[in-house]
Every structure is written in C-alpha cells, then in structure tokens.
N, C-alpha and C positions, 0 to 999 in steps of 0.2 A: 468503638472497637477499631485497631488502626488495623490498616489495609496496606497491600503490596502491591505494585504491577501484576500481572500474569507473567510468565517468563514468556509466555508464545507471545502474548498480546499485549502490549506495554502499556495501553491505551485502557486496559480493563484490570480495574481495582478490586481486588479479592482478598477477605481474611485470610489468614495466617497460616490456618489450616489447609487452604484448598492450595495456597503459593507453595506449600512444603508438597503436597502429593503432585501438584502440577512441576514444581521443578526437578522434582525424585523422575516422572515420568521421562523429563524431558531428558538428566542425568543419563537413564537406561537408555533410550534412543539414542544418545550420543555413544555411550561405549556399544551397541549394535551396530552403528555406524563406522565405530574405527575400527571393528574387526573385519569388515569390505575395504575401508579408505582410510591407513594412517592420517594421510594427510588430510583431512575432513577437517572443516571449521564450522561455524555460524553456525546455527539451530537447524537440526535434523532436519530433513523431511519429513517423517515418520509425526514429528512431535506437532509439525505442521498439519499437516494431515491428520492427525487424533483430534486435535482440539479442535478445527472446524466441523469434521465430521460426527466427533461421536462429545466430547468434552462441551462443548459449547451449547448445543441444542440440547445440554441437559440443562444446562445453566442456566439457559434462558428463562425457562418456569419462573426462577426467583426474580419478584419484582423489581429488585436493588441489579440486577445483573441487566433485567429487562432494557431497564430506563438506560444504563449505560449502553447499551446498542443501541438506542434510540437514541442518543446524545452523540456516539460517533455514526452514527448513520446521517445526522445531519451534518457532523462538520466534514465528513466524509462529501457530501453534496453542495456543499459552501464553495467546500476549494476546487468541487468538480467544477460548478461556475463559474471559479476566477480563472481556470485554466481555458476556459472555453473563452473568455470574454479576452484572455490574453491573447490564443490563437486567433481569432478572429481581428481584433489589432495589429498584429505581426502580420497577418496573413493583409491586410487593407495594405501594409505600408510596402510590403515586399510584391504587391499589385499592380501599386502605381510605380514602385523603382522597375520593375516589369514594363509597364506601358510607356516609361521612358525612353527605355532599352529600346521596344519595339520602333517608336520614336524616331529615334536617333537613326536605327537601322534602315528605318525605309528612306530618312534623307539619305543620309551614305549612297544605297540603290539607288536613287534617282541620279544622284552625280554621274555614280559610275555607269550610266546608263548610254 
C-alpha cells in the first residue's frame, strides 16, 4: 500500500487516507490562522499541537506507526551524539586557543611589569 509523509511529520509514513484527513486538518488550522495573521506562513501552530497531543498517541497503538517512532526515536539519538561528540571537540580546541590566549597574556603582564 503506498504511503505519504504526514504533513506535520515528514519523518512519519502514513496511508493515503490518514495524509488526506491529516492535511485537511492541517488546511483548517491554516485558514484559522490567517483570519488572526494574514501574513502567517509555515505549518500552524495548532496543527503542531494536535498531532503531538491528540493525533499521534492515537497513532501509536498501530504497530507500523509504533516501529516508526522507534526508528526516529533512534536516529533522533544518533545525531544527539554526534552533536555532543562535536561540541565537545569544538569545545577541546576553542580550550586550548583559550589557554594560549591566557598564555600569551600573562607573558605580556610580566613585561609590562
């Protein structure tokens, strides 16, 4: 059966059916949305907020929906680690340009002492 993005969740592959009532919802939240802010872009709030809240913990029951949060739940935690393993490299090198700095500073002091 071919499957679509979610419109909220790009990441989350759904039949045909659920992408037509999730993008209809998402459709209504945007014209709610331009009746406060013409000028409104990108994906409602509102549509954000349904489908984590109420849309998605329905969702989850079905195994096929299940397994995909468990699949972005892991690469979700993959790239938490590569972020962390970057900070911490950045953060070593911009340490020691630091202790250079400090370095340099306390000769300088000593001159002008």
């Amino acid at each position: 059966m071919p499957t679509n993005c979610h419109p909220v969740a790009n990441w989350l592959n759904v039949n045909l059916h659920l992408y037509r009532q999730s993008f209809e919802r998402v459709i209504s939240d945007m014209n709610e949305q331009y009746k406060e802010d013409p000028n409104a872009s990108g994906l409602p709030p509102a549509s954000r907020v349904w489908f984590w809240t109420e849309q998605l913990p329905q969702l989850a029951h079905d195994p096929a929906i299940c397994n995909q949060l468990h699949i972005r739940l892991a690469e979700l935690s993959a790239k938490r680690v590569a972020i962390e393993d970057q900070i911490r490299l950045q953060a070593g090198v911009l340490m020691e340009e630091q202790a250079q700095i400090d370095a340099e500073m306390e000769l300088l002091q000593q001159v002008l002492q």
